[in-house]
PDB file of N, CA, C and O in Angstrom:
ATOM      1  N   UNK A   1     -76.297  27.410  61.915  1.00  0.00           N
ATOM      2  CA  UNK A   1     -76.810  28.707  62.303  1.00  0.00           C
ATOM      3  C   UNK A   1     -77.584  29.293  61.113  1.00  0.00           C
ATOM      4  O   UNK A   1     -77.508  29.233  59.886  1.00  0.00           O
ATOM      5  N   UNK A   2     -78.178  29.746  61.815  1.00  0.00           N
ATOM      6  CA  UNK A   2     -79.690  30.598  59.678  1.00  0.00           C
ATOM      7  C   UNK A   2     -79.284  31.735  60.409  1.00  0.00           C
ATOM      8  O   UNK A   2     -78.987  31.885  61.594  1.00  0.00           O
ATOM      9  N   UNK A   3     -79.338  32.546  59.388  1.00  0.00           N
ATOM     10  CA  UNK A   3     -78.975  33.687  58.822  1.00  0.00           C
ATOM     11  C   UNK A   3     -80.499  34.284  58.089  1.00  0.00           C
ATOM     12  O   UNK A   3     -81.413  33.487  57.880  1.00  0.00           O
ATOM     13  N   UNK A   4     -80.645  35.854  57.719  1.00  0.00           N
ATOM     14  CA  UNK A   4     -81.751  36.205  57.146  1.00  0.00           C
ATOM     15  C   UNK A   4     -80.880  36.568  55.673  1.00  0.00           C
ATOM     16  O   UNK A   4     -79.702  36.317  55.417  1.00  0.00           O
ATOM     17  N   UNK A   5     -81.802  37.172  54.917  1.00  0.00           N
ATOM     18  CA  UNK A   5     -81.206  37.628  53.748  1.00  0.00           C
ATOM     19  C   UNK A   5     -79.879  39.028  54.357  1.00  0.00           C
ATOM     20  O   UNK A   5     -79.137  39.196  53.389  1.00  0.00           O
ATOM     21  N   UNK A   6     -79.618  39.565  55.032  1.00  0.00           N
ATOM     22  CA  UNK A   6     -79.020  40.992  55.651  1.00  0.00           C
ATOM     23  C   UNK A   6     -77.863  40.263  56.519  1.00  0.00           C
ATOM     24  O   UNK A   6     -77.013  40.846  57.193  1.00  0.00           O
ATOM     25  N   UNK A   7     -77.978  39.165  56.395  1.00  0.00           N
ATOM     26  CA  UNK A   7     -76.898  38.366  57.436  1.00  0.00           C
ATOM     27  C   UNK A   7     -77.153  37.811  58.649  1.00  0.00           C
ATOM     28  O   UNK A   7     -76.722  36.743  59.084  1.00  0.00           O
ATOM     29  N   UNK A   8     -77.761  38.468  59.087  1.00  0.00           N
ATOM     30  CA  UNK A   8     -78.282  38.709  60.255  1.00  0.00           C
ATOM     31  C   UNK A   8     -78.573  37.076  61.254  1.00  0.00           C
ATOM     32  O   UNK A   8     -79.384  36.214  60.917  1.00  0.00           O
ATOM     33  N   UNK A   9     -77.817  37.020  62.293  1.00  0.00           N
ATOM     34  CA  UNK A   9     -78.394  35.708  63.103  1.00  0.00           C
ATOM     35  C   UNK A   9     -79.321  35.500  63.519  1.00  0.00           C
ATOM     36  O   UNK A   9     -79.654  36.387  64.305  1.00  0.00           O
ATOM     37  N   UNK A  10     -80.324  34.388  63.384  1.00  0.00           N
ATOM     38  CA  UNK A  10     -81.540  34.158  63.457  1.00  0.00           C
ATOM     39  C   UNK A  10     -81.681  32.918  64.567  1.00  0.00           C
ATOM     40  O   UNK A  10     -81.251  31.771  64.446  1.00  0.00           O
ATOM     41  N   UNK A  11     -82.470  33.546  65.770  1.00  0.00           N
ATOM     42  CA  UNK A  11     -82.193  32.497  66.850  1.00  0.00           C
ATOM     43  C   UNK A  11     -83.732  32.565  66.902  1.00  0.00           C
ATOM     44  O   UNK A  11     -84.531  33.326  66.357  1.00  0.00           O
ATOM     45  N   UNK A  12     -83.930  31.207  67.986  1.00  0.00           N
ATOM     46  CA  UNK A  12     -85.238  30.899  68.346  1.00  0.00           C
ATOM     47  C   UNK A  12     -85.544  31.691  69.688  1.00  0.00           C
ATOM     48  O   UNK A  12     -84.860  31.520  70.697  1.00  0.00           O
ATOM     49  N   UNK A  13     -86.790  32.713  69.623  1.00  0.00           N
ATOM     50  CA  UNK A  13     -87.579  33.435  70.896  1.00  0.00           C
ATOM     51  C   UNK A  13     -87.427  32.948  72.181  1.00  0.00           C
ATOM     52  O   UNK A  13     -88.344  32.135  72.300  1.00  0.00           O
ATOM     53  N   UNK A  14     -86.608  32.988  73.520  1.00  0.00           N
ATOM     54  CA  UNK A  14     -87.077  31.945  74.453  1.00  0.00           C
ATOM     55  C   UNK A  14     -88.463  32.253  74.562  1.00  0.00           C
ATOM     56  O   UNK A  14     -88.744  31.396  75.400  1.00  0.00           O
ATOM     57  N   UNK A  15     -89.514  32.825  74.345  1.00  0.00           N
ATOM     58  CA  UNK A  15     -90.993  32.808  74.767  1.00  0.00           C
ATOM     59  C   UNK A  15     -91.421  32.183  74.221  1.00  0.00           C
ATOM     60  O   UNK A  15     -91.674  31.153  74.844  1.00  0.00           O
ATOM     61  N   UNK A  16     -91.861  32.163  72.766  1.00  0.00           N
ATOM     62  CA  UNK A  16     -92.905  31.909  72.069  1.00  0.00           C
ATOM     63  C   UNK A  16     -92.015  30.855  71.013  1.00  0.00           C
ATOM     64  O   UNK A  16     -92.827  30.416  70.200  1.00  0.00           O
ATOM     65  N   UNK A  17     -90.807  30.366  70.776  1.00  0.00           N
ATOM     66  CA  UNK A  17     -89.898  29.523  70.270  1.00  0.00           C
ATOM     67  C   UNK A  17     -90.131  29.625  69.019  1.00  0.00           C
ATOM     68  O   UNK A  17     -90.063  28.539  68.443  1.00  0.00           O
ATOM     69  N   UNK A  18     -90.463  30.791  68.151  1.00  0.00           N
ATOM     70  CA  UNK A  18     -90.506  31.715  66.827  1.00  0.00           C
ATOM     71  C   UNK A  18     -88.883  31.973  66.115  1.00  0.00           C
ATOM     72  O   UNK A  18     -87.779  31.692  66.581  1.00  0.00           O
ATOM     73  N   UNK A  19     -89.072  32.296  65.461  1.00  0.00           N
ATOM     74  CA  UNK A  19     -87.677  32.971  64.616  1.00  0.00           C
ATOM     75  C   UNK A  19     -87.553  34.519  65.039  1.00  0.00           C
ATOM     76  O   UNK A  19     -88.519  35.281  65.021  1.00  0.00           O
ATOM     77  N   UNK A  20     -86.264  34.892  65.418  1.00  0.00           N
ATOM     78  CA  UNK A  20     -85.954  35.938  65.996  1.00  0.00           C
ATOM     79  C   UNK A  20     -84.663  36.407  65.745  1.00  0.00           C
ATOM     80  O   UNK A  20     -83.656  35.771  66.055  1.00  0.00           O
ATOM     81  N   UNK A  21     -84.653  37.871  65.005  1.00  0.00           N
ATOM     82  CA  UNK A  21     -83.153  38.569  64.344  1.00  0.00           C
ATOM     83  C   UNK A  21     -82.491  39.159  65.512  1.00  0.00           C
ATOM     84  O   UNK A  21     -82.695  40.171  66.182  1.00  0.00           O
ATOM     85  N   UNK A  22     -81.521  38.084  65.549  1.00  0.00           N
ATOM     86  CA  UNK A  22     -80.356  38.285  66.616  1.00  0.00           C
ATOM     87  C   UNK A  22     -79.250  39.768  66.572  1.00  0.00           C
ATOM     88  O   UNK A  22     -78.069  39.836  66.911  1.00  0.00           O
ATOM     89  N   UNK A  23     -80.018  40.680  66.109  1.00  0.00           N
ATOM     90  CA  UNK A  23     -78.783  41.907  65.755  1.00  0.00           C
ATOM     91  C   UNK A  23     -79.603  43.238  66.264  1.00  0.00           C
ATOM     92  O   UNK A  23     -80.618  43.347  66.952  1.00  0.00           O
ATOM     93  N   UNK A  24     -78.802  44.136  65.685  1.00  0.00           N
ATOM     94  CA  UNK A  24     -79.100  45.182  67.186  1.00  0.00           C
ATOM     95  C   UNK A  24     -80.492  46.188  66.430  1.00  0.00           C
ATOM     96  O   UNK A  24     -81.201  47.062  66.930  1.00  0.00           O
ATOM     97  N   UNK A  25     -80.453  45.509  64.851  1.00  0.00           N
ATOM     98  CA  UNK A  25     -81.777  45.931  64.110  1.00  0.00           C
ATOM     99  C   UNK A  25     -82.732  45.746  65.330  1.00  0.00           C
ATOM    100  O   UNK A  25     -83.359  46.720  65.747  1.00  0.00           O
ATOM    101  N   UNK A  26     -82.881  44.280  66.025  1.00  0.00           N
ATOM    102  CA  UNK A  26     -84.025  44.289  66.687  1.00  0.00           C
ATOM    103  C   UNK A  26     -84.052  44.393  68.080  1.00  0.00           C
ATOM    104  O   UNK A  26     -83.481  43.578  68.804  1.00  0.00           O
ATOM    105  N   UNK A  27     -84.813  45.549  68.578  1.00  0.00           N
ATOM    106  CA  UNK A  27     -84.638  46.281  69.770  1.00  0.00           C
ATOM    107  C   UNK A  27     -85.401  45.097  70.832  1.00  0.00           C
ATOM    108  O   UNK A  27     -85.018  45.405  71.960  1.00  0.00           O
ATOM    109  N   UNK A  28     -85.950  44.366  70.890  1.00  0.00           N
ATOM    110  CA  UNK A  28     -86.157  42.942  71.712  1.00  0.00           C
ATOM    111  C   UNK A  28     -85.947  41.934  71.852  1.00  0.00           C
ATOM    112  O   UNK A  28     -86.622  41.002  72.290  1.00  0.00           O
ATOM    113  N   UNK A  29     -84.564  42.043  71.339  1.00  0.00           N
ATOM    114  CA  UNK A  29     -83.850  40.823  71.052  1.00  0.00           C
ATOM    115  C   UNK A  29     -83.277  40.445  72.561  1.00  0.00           C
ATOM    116  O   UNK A  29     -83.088  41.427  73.280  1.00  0.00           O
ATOM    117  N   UNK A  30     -82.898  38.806  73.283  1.00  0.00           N
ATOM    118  CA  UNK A  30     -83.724  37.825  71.690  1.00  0.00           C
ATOM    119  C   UNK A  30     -84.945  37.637  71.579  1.00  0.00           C
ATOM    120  O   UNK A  30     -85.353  36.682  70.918  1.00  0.00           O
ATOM    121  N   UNK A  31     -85.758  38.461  72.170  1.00  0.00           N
ATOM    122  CA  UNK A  31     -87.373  38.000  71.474  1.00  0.00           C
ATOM    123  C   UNK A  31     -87.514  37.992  70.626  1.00  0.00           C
ATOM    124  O   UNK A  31     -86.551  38.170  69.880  1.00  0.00           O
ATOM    125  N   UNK A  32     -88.856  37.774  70.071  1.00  0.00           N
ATOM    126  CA  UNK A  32     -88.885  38.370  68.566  1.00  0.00           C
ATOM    127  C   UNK A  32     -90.211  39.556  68.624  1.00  0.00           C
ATOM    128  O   UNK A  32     -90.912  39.939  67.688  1.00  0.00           O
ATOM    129  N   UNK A  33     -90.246  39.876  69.776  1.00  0.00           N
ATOM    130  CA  UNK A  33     -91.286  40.672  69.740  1.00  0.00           C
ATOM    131  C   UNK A  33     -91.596  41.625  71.324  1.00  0.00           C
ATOM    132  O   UNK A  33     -91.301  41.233  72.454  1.00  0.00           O
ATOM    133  N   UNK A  34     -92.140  42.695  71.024  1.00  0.00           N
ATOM    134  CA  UNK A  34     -92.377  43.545  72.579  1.00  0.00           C
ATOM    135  C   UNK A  34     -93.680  42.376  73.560  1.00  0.00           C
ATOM    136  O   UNK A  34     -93.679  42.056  74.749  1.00  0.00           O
ATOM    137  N   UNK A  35     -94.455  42.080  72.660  1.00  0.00           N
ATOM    138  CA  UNK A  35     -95.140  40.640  73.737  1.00  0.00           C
ATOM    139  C   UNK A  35     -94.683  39.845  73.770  1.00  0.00           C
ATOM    140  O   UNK A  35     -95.337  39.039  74.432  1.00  0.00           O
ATOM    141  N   UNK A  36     -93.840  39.464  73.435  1.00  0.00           N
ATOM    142  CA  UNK A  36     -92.922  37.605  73.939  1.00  0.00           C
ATOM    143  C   UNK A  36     -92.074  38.650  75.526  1.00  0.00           C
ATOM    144  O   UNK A  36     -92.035  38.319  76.711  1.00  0.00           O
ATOM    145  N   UNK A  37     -91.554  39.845  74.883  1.00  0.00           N
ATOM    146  CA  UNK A  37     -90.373  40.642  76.004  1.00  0.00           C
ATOM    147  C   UNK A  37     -91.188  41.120  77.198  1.00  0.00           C
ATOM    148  O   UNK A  37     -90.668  41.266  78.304  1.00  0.00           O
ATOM    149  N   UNK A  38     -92.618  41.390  76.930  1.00  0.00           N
ATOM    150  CA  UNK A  38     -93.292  41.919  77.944  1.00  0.00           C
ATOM    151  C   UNK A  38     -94.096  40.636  78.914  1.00  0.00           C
ATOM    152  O   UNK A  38     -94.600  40.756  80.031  1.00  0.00           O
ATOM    153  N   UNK A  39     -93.988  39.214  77.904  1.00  0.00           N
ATOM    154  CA  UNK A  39     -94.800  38.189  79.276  1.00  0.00           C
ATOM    155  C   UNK A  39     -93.546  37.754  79.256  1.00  0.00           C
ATOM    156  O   UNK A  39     -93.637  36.586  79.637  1.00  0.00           O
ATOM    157  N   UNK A  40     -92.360  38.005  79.028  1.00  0.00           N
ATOM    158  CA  UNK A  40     -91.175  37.088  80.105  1.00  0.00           C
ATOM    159  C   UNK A  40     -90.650  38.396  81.371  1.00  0.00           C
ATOM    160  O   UNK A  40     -90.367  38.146  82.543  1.00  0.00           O
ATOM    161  N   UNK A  41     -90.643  39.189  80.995  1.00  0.00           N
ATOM    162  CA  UNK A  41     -90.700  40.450  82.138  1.00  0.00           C
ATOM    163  C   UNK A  41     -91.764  39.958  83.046  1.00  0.00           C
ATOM    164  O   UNK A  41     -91.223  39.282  83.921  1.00  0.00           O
ATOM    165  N   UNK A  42     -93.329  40.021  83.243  1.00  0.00           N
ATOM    166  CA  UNK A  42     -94.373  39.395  83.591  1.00  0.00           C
ATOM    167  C   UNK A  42     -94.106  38.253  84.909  1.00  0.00           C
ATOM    168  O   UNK A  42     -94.452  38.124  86.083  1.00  0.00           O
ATOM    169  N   UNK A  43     -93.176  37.460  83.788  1.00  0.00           N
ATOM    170  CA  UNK A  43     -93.091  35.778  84.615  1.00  0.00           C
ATOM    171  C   UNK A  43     -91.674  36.252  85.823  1.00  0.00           C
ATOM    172  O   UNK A  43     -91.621  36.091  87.042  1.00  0.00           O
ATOM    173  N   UNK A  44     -90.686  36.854  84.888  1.00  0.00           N
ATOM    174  CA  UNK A  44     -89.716  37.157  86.279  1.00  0.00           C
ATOM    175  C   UNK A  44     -90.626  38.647  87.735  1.00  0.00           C
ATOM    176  O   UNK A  44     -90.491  38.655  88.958  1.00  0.00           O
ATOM    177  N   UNK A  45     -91.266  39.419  87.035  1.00  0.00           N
ATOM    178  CA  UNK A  45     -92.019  40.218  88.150  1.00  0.00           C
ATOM    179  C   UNK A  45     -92.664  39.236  88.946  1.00  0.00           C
ATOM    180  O   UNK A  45     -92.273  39.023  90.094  1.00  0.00           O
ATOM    181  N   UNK A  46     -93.700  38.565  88.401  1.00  0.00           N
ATOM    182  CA  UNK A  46     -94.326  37.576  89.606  1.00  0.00           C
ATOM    183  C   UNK A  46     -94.104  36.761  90.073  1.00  0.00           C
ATOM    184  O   UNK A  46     -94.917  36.010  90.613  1.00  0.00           O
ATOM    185  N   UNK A  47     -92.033  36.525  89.992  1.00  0.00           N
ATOM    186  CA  UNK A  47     -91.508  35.483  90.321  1.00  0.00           C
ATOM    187  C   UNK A  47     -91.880  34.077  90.216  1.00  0.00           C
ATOM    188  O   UNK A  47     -91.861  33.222  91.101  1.00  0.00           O
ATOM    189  N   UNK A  48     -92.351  33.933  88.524  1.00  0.00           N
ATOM    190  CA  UNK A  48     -92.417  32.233  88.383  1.00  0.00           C
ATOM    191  C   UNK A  48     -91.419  31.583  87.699  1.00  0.00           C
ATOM    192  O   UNK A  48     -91.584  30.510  87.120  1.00  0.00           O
ATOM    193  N   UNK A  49     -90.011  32.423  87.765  1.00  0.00           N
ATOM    194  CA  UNK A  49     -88.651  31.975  87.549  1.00  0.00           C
ATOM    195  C   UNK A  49     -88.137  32.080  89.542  1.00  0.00           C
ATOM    196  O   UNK A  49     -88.156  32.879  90.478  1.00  0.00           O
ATOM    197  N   UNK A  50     -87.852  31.074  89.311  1.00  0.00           N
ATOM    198  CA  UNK A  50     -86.925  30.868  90.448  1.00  0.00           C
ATOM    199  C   UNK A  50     -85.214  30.405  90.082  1.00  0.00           C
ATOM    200  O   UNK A  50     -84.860  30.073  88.951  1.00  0.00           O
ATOM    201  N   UNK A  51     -84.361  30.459  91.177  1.00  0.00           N
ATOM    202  CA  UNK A  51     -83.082  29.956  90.860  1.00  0.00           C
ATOM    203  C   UNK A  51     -83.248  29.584  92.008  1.00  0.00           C
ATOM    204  O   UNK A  51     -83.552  30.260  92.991  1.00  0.00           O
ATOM    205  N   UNK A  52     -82.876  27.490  91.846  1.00  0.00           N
ATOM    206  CA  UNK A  52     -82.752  26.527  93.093  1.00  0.00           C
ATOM    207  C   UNK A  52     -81.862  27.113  93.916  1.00  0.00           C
ATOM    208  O   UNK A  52     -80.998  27.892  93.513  1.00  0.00           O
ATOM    209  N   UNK A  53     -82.031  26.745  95.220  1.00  0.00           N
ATOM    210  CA  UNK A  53     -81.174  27.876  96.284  1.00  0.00           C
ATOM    211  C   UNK A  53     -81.276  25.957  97.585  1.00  0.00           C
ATOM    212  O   UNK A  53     -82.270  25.261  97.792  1.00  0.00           O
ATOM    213  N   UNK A  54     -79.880  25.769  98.100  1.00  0.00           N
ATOM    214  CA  UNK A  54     -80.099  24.837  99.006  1.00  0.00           C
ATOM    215  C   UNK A  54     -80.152  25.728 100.352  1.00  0.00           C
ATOM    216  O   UNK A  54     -79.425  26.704 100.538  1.00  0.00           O
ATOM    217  N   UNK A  55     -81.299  25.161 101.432  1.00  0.00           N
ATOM    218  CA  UNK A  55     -81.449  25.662 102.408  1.00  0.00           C
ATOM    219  C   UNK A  55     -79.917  25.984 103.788  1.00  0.00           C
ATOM    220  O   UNK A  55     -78.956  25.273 104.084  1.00  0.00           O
ATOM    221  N   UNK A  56     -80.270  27.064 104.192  1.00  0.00           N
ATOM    222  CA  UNK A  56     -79.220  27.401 105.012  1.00  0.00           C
ATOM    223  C   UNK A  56     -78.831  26.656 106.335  1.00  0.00           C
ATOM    224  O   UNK A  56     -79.665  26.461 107.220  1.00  0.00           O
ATOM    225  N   UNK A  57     -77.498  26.240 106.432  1.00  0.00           N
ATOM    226  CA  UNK A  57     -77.494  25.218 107.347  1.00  0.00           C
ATOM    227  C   UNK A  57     -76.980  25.775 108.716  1.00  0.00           C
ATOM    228  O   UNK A  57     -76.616  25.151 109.713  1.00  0.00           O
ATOM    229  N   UNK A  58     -77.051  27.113 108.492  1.00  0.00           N
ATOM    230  CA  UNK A  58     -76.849  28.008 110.506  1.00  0.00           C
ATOM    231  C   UNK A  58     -78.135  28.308 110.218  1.00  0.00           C
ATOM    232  O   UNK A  58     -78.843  28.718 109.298  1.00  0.00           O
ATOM    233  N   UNK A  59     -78.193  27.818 111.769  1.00  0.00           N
ATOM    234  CA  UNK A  59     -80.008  27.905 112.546  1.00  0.00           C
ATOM    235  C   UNK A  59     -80.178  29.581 112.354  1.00  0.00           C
ATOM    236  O   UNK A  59     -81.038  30.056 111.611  1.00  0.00           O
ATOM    237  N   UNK A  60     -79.540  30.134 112.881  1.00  0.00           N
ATOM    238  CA  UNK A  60     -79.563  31.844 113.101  1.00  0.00           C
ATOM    239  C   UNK A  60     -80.134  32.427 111.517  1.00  0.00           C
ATOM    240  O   UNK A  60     -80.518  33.560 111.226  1.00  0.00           O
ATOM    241  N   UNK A  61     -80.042  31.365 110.769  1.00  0.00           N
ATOM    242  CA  UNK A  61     -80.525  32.280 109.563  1.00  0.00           C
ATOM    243  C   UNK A  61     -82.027  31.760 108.786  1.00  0.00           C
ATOM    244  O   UNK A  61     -82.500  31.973 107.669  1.00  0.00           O
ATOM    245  N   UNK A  62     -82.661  30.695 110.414  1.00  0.00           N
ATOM    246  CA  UNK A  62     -83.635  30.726 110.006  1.00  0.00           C
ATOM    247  C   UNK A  62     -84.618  31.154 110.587  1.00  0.00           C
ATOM    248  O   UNK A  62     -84.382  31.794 111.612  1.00  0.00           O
ATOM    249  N   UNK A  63     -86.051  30.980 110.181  1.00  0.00           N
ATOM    250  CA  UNK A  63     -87.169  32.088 110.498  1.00  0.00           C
ATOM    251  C   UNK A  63     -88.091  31.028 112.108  1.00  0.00           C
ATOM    252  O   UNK A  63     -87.744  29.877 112.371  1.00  0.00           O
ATOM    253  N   UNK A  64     -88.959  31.612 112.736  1.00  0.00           N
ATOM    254  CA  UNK A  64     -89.572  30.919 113.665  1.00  0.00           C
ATOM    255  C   UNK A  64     -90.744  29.617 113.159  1.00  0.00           C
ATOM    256  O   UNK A  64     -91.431  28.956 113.938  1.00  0.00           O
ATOM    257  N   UNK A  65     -90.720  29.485 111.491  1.00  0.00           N
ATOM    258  CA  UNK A  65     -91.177  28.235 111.231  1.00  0.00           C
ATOM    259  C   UNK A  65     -89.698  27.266 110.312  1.00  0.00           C
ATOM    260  O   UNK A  65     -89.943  26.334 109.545  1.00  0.00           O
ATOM    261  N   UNK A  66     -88.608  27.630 110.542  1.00  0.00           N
ATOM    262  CA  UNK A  66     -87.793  27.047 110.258  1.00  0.00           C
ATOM    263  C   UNK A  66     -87.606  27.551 108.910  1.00  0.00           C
ATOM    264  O   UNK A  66     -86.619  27.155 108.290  1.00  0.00           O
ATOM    265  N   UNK A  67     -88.379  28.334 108.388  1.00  0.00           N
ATOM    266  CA  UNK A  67     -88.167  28.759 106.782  1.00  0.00           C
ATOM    267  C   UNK A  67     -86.689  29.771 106.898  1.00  0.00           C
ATOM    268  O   UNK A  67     -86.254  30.518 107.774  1.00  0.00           O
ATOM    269  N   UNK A  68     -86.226  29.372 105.588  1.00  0.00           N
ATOM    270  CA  UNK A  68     -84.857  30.305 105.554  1.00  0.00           C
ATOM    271  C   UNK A  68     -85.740  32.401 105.724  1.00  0.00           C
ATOM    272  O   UNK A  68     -86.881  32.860 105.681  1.00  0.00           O
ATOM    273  N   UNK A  69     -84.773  32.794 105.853  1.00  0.00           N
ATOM    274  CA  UNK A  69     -85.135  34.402 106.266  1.00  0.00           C
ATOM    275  C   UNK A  69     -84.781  34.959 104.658  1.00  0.00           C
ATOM    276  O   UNK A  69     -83.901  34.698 103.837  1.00  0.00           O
ATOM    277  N   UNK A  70     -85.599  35.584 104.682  1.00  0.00           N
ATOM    278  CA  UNK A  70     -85.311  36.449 103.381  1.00  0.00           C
ATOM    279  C   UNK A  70     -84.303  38.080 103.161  1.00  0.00           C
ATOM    280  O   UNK A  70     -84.880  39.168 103.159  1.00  0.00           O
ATOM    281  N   UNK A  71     -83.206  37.987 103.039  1.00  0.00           N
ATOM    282  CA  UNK A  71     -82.671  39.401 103.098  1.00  0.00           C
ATOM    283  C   UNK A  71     -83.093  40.036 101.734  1.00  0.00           C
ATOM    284  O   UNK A  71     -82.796  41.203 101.479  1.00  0.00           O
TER     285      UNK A  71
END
């Protein structure tokens, strides 16, 4: 684990895979930054994170092209 000079845990950005102070010094953590925090906000708004979902296996919960229904 790295540490900064202040102690501080030093993890890698999931955005931009930078060095990033894991403590409450940094208000975008774990980013390392308000643009790494503002295009991963971005990617979950325009839904290009998904979570795999297996299709529903009662008919009643599907749509008139067979697509699952969205609640």
């Amino acid at each position: 684990m790295k540490t900064n000079a202040q102690g501080e845990r030093i993890v890698r950005c999931p955005q931009c895979g930078g060095d990033s102070v894991f403590a409450p010094s940094n208000k975008w953590r774990p980013f390392c930054s308000e643009r790494c925090r503002q295009i991963d906000l971005g990617a979950w708004a325009s839904e290009s994170f998904r979570v795999p979902a297996t299709p529903p296996e009662d008919p009643d919960e599907l749509g008139p092209g067979g697509e699952p229904l969205v609640h």
